[in-house]
C-alpha positions, 0 to 999 in steps of 0.5 A: 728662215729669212731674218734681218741682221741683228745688232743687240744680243743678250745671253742669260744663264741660270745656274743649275735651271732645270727644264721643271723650273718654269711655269709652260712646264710646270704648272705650279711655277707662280712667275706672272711677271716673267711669264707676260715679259716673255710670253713672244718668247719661244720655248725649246722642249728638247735642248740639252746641255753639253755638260753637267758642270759650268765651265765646260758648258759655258764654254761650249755656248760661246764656241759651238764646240763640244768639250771634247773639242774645246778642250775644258772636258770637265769643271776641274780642267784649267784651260781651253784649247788653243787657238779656238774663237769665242763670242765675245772676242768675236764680238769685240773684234767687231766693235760691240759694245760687250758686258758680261756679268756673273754672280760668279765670275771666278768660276771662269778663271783660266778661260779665254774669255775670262776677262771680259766677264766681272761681278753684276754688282762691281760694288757688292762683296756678296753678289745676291746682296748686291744692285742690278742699277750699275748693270742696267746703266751698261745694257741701255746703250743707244739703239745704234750701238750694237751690243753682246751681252751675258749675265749669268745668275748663280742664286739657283746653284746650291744652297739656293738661299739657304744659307744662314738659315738657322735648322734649314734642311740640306736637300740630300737629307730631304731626299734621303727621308722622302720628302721630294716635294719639300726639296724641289720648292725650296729648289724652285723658291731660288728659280722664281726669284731669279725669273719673277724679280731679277730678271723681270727688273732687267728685261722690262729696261730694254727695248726688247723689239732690237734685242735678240734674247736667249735665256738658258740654263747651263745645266740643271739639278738633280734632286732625285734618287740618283744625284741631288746635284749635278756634277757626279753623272749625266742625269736627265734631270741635269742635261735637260734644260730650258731655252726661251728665245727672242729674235727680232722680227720673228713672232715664233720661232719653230724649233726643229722636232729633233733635239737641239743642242747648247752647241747650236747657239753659236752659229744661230747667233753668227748667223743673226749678226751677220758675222762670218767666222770659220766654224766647222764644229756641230751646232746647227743654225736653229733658224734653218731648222729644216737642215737639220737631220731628222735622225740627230743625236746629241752629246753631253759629256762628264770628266771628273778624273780631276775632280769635281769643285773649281771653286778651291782657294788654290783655284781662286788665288793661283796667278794666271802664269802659273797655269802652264796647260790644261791639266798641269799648274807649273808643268806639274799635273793637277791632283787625280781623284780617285772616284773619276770618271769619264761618261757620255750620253747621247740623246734623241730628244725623248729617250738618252743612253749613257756609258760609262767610258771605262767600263762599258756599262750603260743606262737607257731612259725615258727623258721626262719620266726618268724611267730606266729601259732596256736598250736593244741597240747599244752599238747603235750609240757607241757607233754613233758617239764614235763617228761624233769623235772622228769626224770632228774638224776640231780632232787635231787641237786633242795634240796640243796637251793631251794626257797619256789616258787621252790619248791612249782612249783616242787612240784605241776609237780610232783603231776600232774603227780602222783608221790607224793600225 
């Protein structure tokens, strides 16, 4: 697809947004305001994220990698890889003008592009107290600036605005007494305030015809059976999220029938900029759609061997020196907890297959109604995530600080497949 270069990019993240949480997928969704803002918007019905936790998703959108490339394997690893380039070092490179803005900037500490990312409201201890007034000064640069921008709203994650409420239900105890229903609109009640009132008042400021616009979530929610939240498994309802995009120029963008994945912003957005970078992971250009290959599959990927929560007060108050690798704070390694896990999920759009990395057992479903299967092809996944680890350009940035349990699971693949002895 032939496009003009594009100077204004504007990225919005919505935690923990799951794929019902919008209005062209649920029908119940009240958002009139947002829903005629965007209504030239494209919408994905086969995105999916690369993990279920926030660090390590965000940090495959701004590299096109996935995390076993970049390195941030799960919410708990303190670091990247080395050495790999991000958005916003790209951009700013490039003399964009770059804002980015979190309702939870901490939850980046240690990462690389860490330092360009503050609070929305500068002025507000708490951030859903806060102004969108200093915001907005910072995103109406003039047209001939360009401009790389992030905003990432953390209202939806949990407790979705519940707190403080005196007697208000947790969403585990609804859940657990079958009252589903009561748990998703107390879900969505935090969705549509972010979509009908915030993102509404920030979007009606730009002159969205010189803006290209991606909003996403960088996972969902369960609120099922199997996980009410999102950082224990890799449930469909989590990895399973909106993508409604705006390019310049484009009056409907047509996303590829096969899935599409988080990954896949990068180069989409180098592409649209003009900017040539030396990228060799995974992400496909969603502007050449028919590139991509009809029988793709695409990863997600779960590690909490080091736990679950980033947002400790240790994690929160540690000086940045003190962070000596991924997994080690002064060459000492992190605490291991005892219920980790290592799983993968690769998915085609409308069925997704999960293993347990240790175990071998696995799970095959149906991606929208969450119905379990049988699968008669296991192999045909574990080939498949297999060829996904060892034909990755990225393999050798694995050397740089890879724990023995790394190394010896990168090891046996390759000995499996022939490559070592």
């Amino acid at each position: 697809m032939e496009t003009n270069v594009v100077n204004k990019f504007l990225l919005i993240s919505i935690d923990c947004w799951r794929y019902d949480a919008l209005s062209r997928t649920n029908p119940l969704f009240n958002t009139p305001k947002f829903d005629l803002l965007t209504q030239d918007f494209s919408l994905a019905e086969k995105f999916f994220v690369s993990a279920p936790a926030t660090r390590p998703s965000h940090t495959s959108y701004f590299t096109g990698l996935y995390p076993f490339e970049h390195g941030v394997y799960g919410q708990t690893y303190l670091k990247m890889f080395e050495g790999i380039p991000n958005l916003f070092q790209i951009f700013s490179d490039a003399g964009y003008h770059i804002t980015g803005r979190s309702e939870r900037p901490e939850v980046f500490r240690f990462l690389d592009f860490e330092p360009f990312i503050t609070s929305i409201d500068p002025n507000a201890q708490a951030q859903h107290l806060g102004s969108l007034e200093d915001l907005i000064q910072h995103l109406k640069q003039p047209s001939n600036i360009p401009q790389f921008c992030f905003l990432h709203f953390w209202y939806t994650h949990g407790g979705y605005g519940m707190s403080g409420i005196p007697g208000a239900p947790s969403l585990k105890w609804l859940v657990d007494n079958d009252r589903l229903d009561e748990a998703l609109r107390i879900y969505y009640a935090a969705a549509t305030h972010i979509l009908e009132f915030k993102l509404v008042e920030i979007l009606k400021q730009l002159k969205l015809p010189e803006w290209a616009v991606f909003i996403f979530g960088d996972h969902g929610e369960g609120i099922c059976e199997e996980l009410i939240d999102h950082g224990s498994t890799l449930n469909q309802n989590v990895l399973h999220v909106p993508l409604l995009a705006h390019i310049p120029g484009v009056s409907n963008l047509e996303f590829p029938t096969p899935p599409i994945s988080a990954i896949d912003l990068f180069p989409t957005i180098m592409n649209l900029a003009g900017i040539d970078v030396d990228y060799h992971g995974y992400g496909q250009d969603l502007l050449s759609p028919s590139e991509i290959d009809k029988d793709r599959l695409v990863l997600s990927e779960l590690d909490s061997l080091y736990g679950i929560g980033f947002l400790s007060r240790d994690n929160l108050e540690m000086p940045h020196r003190r962070v000596t690798s991924r997994t080690t704070v002064d060459n000492v390694e992190i605490n291991r907890y005892s219920e980790g896990v290592r799983l993968w999920s690769l998915t085609d759009g409308e069925y997704l297959y999960r293993e347990d990395e240790e175990t071998g057992e696995f799970v095959y479903r149906h991606v929208l109604s969450g119905e379990d299967l049988t699968c008669e092809e296991p192999d045909r996944f574990r080939d498949a995530y297999d060829t996904l680890l060892v034909n990755s350009n990225y393999q050798h940035l694995q050397a740089q600080e890879s724990t023995t349990e790394e190394t010896k699971i990168l090891e046996g693949k390759l000995r499996n497949l022939g490559y070592i002895e």
